[in-house]
N, C-alpha and C positions, 0 to 999 in steps of 0.2 A: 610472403610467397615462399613456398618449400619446392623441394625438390628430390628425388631419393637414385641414387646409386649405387653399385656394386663395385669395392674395390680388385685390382687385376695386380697381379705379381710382375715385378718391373722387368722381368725376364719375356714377357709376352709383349712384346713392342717391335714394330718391324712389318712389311708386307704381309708375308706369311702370316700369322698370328691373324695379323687386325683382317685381315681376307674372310680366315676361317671365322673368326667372331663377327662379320655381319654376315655372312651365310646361315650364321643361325639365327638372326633377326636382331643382331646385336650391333651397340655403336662404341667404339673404344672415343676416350676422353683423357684430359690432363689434368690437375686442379696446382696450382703453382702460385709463388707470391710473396707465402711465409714457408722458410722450411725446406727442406726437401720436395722437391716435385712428386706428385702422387696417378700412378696411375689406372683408371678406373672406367667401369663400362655401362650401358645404359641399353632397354628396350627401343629399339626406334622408333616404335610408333608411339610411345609416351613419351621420349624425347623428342620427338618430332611435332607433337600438339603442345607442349612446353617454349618450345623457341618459336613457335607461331604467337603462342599467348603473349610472349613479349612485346612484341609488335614493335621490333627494333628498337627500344628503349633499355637505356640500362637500370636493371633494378636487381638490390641487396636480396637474394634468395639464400635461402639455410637449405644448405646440401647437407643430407644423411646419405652418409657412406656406411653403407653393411659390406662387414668383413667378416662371414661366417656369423657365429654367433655373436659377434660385438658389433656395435656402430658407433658412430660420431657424429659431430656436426659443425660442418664450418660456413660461416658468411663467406658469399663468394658474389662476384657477378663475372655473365659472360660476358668475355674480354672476344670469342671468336668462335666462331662454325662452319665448317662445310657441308652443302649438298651434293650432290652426285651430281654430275653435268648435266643431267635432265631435268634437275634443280626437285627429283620427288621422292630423294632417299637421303637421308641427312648419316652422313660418315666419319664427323667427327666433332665436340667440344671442348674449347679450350674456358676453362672457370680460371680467373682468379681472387685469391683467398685475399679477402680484407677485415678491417674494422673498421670500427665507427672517424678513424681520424686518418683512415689512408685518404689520399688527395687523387682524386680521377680527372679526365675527360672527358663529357658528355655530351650529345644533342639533346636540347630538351622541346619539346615541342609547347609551341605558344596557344596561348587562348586570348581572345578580345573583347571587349565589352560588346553588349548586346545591340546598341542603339549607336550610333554615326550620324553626324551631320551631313555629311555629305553625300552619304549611301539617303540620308531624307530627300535629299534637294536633288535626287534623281542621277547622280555618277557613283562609279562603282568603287570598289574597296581591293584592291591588289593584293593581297597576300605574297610579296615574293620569296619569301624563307618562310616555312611553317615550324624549322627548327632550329634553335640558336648553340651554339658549341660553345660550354663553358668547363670550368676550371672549380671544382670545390671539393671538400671532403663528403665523404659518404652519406655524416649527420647531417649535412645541410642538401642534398639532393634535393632539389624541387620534380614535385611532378610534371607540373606548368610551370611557366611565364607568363601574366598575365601584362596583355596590352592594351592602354585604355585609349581607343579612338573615336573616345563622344564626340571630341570637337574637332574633329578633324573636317577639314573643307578643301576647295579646289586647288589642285597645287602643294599639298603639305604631304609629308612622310615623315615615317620614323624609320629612322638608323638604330643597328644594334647597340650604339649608345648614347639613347635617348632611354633605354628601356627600365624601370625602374628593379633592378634586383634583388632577390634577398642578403641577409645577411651570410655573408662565405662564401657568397657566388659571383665567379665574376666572367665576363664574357671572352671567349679567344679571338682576339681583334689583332692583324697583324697589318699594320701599315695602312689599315683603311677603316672605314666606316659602313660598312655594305647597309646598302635598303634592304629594310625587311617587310615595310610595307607604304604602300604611296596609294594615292588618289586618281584613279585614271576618269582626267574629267571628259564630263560631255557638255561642257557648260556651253561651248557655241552650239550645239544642236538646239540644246536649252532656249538659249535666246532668240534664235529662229521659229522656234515651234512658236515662242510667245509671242513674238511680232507676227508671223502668220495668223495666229488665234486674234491679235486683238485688230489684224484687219481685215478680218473676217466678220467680225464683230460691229467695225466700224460701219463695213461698207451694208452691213443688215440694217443699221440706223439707221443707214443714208436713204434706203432701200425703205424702209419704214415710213419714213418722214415724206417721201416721196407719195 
């Protein structure tokens, strides 16, 4: 994923400045992490289809900074952004510059195997987190969490550590164990349906035989 921006002289910072530079359809920006803080500006409505395409996930993008005739390029992810109170004009991004072995925070959003026992035998499958908040370097970013709930049946969940990780990845667990997904059964409707069906069934033989 790339990304391209326009560096800004650190003297344009402040109300005034960042006012006049989105009056011209413009978003002021920080990039910070290694180094001196860098401060830089971006089209909003390209910056604006960029932090949508993210779709709140953190992901390693290569920022090209054009400074006049030169440019650069640094691994960053967004650490933060603002929209406008109406939530449909984006006013500000905060990037920070990493590499491959800086150590973040993330949510990562989970996935689950296709097929469930218990979603067969007719109760449902709860999803209560769809995303898990973990701890690893950049190199090891998963995109998913894969959770495998073939055998899951009436009654059973899984905790955020139950979950199998990759390697460098570990879950932010503070004092508990949160569900992240359970079984929400209907096994007594279950067995009512089936004792009405089979005497329903009965009383047709009776009825039969008669």
């Amino acid at each position: 994923m790339n990304f391209t921006v326009q560096a800004r002289e650190a003297a344009a910072k402040g109300k005034g400045p960042n006012r006049q530079l989105r009056a011209q359809g413009m978003a002021p920006g920080i990039i910070y992490g290694m180094g001196e803080p860098q401060m830089v500006q971006m089209r909003v409505d390209y910056a604006t289809r960029f932090i949508h395409g993210l779709k709140g996930m953190v992901h390693p993008v290569d920022l090209t900074i054009e400074d006049g005739d030169k440019s650069s390029v640094k691994k960053v992810i967004v650490r933060d952004f603002q929209f406008s109170n109406w939530g449909d004009k984006l006013i500000h991004v905060d990037f920070m510059e990493v590499d491959d072995n800086t150590v973040i925070k993330a949510e990562i959003p989970i996935e689950t195997s296709e097929e469930c026992a218990a979603v067969k035998a007719g109760m449902v499958l709860q999803v209560i987190r769809r995303k898990i908040p973990v701890m690893c370097a950049i190199k090891h970013l998963p995109e998913h969490l894969f959770v495998d709930v073939t055998d899951l049946e009436h009654g059973m969940s899984i905790h955020m550590g139950d979950i199998d990780y990759p390697e460098g990845v570990k879950p932010v667990i503070k004092g508990r164990n949160p569900t992240v997904i359970t079984v929400a059964g209907r096994r007594q409707a279950i067995v009512e349906e089936e004792v009405a069906v089979e005497g329903e069934e009965a009383a047709a033989t009776e009825e039969a035989a008669e």
